[in-house]
N, C-alpha and C positions, 0 to 999 in steps of 0.2 A: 504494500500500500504506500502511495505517498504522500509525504506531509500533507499535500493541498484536497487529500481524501479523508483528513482526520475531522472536521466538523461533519463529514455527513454522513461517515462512517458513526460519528456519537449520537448523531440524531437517527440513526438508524437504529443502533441498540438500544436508546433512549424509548423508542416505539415501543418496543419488549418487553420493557420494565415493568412489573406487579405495580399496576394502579394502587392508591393507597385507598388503605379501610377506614371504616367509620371507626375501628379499635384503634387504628395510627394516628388519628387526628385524637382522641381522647391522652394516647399519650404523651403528646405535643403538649396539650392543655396543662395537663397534669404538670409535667416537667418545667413548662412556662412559670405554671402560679409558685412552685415551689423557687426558681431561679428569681422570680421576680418580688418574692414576701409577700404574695397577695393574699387577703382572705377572700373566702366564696362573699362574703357579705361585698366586700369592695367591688368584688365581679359584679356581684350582682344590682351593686347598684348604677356601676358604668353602664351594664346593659338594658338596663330600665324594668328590672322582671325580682321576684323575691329570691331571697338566698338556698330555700328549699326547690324551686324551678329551677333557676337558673345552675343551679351544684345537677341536678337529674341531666338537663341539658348537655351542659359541658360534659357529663361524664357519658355522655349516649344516651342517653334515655328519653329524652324529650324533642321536638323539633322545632327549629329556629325560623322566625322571618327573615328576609335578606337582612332588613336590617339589625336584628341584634344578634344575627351569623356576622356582619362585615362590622361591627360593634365588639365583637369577639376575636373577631381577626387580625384588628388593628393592636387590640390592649394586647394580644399571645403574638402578635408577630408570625400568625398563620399565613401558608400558602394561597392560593386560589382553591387549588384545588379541595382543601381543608375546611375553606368558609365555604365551598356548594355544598360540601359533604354535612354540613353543621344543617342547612338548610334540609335535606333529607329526611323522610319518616324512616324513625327507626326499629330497628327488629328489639322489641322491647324484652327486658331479659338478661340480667345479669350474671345470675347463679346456675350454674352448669348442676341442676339437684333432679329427683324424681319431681314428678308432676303428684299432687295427691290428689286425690276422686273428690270427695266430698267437695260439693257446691260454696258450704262458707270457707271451709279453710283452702281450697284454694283461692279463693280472694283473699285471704290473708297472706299466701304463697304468691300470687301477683303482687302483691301491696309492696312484700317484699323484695320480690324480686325485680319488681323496676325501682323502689325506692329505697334499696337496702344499701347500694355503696350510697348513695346520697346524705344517707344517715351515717353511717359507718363516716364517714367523711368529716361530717360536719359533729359528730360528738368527739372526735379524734382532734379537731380546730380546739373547740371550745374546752376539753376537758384535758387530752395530753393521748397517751397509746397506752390505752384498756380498755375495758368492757363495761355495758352495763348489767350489772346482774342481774339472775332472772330468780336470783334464792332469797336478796334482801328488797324486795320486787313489791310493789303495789301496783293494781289494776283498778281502773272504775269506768263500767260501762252503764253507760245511761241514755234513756230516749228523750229528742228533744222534739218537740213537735216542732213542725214545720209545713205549712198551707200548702209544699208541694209535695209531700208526702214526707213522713215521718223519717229523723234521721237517726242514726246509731252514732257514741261518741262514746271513744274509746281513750283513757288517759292510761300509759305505760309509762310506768315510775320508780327508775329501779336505783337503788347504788351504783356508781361507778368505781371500779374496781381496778386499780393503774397495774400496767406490768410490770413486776419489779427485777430487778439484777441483782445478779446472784454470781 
């Protein structure tokens, strides 16, 4: 090959190349906010949406307008191709788990599964790297009426529990 063959020889292999994923652009994100000290709250308030949306968003799980994809692209320093992919409906679904049968608790198995890194995320921001426990744990489920049809309200209230070294 000669020299005056190498740009179209790169644009040729360039064609070839594994398109990137909606999982590539989440690690982009990820890597940005922690290179740049952002919290999800700061994100979330450049992109004009709340910090519980906007963390599901960035992390894949929700779908962007152009504008607060190209709102997103600018604060992360994403590609193009990055902010169409933010734009995109996404395959909702986090946790690589069994699917359970039961009608309520899989809603509660979706609930989680699209909003679980979101949570994980932002108790991890606010609290530090642990858990919240499910053994020093209070729950209170109550019905709240509502003229469009009655709604369920669930409070999960556990200990946080830090990891400690050893």
């Amino acid at each position: 090959m000669k020299k005056s063959d190498a740009p179209e020889a790169l644009l040729a292999a360039a064609s070839y190349a594994k398109p990137m994923s909606r999982n590539d652009v989440t690690e982009l994100i990820v890597m940005a906010r922690i290179k740049k000290g952002l919290t999800w709250a700061k994100i979330a308030k450049a992109i004009g949406q709340s910090k519980e949306w906007t963390t599901a968003a960035l992390l894949g799980q929700m779908q962007m307008t152009k504008e607060q994809a190209e709102k997103a692209g600018k604060l992360f320093g994403l590609p193009a191709d990055a902010v169409l992919l933010l734009q995109q409906v996404p395959y909702k679904g986090s946790l690589p788990t069994a699917v359970p049968t039961d009608p309520l608790i899989y809603r509660w198995y979706e609930i989680v599964n699209v909003y679980g890194t979101t949570i994980k995320e932002l108790i991890h921001e606010e609290f530090g790297d642990g858990i919240m426990s499910a053994i020093d744990f209070k729950m209170d489920i109550v019905r709240e009426a509502d003229p469009k049809g009655d709604r369920v309200k669930v409070t999960l209230n556990g200990k946080f529990l830090p990891y400690k070294t050893y």
